[in-house]
C-alpha positions, 0 to 999 in steps of 0.5 A, a space after each residue: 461506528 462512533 468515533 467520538 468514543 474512539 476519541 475519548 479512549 484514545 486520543 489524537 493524532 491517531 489511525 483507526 483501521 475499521 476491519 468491517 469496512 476492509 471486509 465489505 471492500 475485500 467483498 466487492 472487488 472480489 464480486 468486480 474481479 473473480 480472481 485470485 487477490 495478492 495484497 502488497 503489504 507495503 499499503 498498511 501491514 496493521 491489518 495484516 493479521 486479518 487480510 492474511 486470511 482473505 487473501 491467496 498471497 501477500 507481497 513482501 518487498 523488504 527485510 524489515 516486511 519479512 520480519 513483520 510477516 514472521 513474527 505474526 506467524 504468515 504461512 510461507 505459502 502466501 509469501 512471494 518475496 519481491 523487492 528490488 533489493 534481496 538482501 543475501 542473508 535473510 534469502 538464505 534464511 528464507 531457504 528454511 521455508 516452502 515460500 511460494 514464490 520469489 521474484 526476479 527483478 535483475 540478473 543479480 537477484 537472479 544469480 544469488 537466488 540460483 547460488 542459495 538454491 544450490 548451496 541449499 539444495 533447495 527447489 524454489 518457485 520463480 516469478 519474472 518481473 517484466 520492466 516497464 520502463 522503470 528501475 523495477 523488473 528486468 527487460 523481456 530480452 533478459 526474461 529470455 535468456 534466463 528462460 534458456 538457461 536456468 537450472 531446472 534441477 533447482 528453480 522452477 519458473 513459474 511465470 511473469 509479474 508487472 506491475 507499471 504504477 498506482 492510480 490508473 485512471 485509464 483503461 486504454 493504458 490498462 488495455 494496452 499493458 494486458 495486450 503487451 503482456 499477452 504478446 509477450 506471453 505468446 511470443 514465449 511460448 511460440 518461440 521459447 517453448 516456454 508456457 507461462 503458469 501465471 501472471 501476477 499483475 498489479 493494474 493500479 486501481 485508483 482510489 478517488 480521495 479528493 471531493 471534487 473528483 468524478 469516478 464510476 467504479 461499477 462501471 470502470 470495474 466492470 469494462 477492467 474485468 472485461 479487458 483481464 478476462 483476455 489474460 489467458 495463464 492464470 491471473 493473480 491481481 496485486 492489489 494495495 491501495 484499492 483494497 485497504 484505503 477506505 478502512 482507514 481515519 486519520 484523527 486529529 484535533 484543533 491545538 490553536 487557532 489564528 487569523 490574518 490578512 491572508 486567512 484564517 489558520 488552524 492548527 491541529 495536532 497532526 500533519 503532513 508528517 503523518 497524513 499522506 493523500 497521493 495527488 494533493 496539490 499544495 493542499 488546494 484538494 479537498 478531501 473526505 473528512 468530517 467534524 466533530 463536534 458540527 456547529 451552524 455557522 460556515 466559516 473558510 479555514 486553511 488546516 494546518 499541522 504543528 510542524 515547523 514549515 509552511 508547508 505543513 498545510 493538510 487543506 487550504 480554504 475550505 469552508 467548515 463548520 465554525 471550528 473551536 479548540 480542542 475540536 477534531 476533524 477526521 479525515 477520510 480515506 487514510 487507510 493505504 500509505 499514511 501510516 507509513 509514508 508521512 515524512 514521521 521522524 521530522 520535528 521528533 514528534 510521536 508516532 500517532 496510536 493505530 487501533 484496529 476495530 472489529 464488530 464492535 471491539 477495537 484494540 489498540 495494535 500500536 501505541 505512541 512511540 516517541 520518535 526522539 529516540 530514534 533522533 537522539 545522537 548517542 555519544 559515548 563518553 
């Protein structure tokens, strides 16, 4: 991949999203992890019209998800509709639909989507999420007591979703949480009568961003697909980060330069408003990235954005290739979250460009988009 010609027909800051990549990871947790895939589009909806097709199903948490999934045509036999909060008109609009599934993630949700099957006379498939402790999903005794009393008629339980957390360096945790599950399944069935059909599970596999960090996926894969192999319904893993964050770049140049008592200062067109790495320290993480142009000479910078606040520092003190104005560094790994979490509308800057390449084509998905009009305060004379 050249990405200096990405550079030249695009510009900075920008996200580049490489499907070949994405295809080759898709490949190699499949080849890990023999099981069917749920991809929770909240990591990176810009490679959704690709992931749709690799996948079984796709996890959609909001209204604003929703929309995104309609206007590129998903099938609603790959939607499960999850969420803490299920807003009431577009669930009755979702009525319209054969969607998959819908999770229950509080009595409320449960009761509305009971009154809208109702109201529709419309059959819909259940997924109950089990709590772990957090203000997602409901407790097992509430599992319960929907289990002894929803309407047969209209709601179809099909099983359990859990999902505890992101980055999961620990397979004893994971160990422990398959082991709570399966009692909990077996507890069901033996006391309840009630067979769970599913399990939709979200083990949180971590991504290592950072260079100093010491992970054998092969090996860790290897003793997961051990461990889920003991799940006895049938197994859907939900996976976000994991999948899609190697895909991606963050590009961004060198504006300025300074030095001082404290060291020396680059400034690049991008910044923390637009570059997210989940467990950067106060910068002092060292992630992947590269240069370009690469020079001879080693020099120790502090990369920071053009944000007004010290605390727009993407990478303190670490040692580069000497860097010159209108230099680009790229960083690695950008693939889940940073295109939408970053802190974007601070300071009013543009949105950065996204392109997707595929083969040997790229395309450009979403332009600049000037942010002051969403910080614009109206005032009608």
């Amino acid at each position: 991949m050249n990405i200096e010609n990405i550079i030249k027909k695009y510009g900075t800051p920008s996200y580049l999203f490489d499907l070949d990549i994405l295809e080759s990871r898709l490949q190699f947790l499949k080849s890990k992890l023999p099981y069917d895939f749920v991809y929770a589009i909240k990591a990176n909806s810009f490679v959704l019209p690709f992931m749709a097709s690799k996948v079984e199903r796709l996890e959609i948490c909001s209204s604003g998800e929703i929309d995104i999934c309609a206007g590129l045509k998903i099938s609603s036999q790959k939607k499960v509709i999850s969420g803490v909060y299920k807003e009431e008109e577009y669930m009755e609009n979702l009525m319209n639909e054969e969607v998959l599934r819908y999770t229950i993630e509080s009595l409320e949700q449960y009761h509305l989507l009971t009154h809208l099957a109702h109201k529709r006379k419309k059959k819909i498939h259940l997924l109950l999420r089990l709590t772990s402790g957090n203000q997602f999903g409901i407790t097992k005794e509430e599992c319960e007591t929907i289990i002894q009393d929803y309407d047969k008629d209209y709601l179809v339980i099909e099983g359990l979703e859990y999902f505890s957390g992101t980055q999961k360096h620990s397979l004893k945790r994971i160990e422990k949480e398959i082991n709570y599950l399966q009692d909990f399944i077996n507890h069901l069935k033996n006391d309840l009568h009630f067979s769970v059909n599913e399990l939709e599970y979200g083990p949180g596999l971590p991504i290592y961003y950072f260079q100093d960090d010491d992970f054998k996926e092969e090996e860790f894969l290897t003793e997961l697909n051990q461990l889920l192999s003991k799940i006895e319904p049938k197994l859907y893993l939900e996976i976000g980060r994991s999948l899609v964050a190697n895909c991606g770049f963050y590009i961004t140049k060198v504006v300025d330069m300074k030095t001082n008592e404290n060291g020396n200062f680059v400034i690049l067109d991008g910044g923390i408003n637009q570059l997210v790495y989940y467990g950067q320290t106060m910068a002092m993480k060292i992630p992947y990235m590269e240069q370009i142009p690469k020079r001879n000479t080693i020099i120790n910078y502090n990369l920071c954005g053009s944000l007004c606040t010290i605390n727009d520092i993407l990478v303190k003190n670490v040692n580069l290739q000497e860097l010159k104005i209108n230099d680009y560094i790229v960083f690695h790994n950008t693939g889940a979250y940073s295109v939408t979490e970053g802190i974007s509308l601070f300071l009013s800057h543009d949105l950065p460009k996204v392109i997707l390449k595929n083969k040997d084509k790229d395309m450009l998905v979403r332009d600049n988009f000037k942010t002051s009009k969403l910080n614009f305060p109206k005032i009608e004379e």
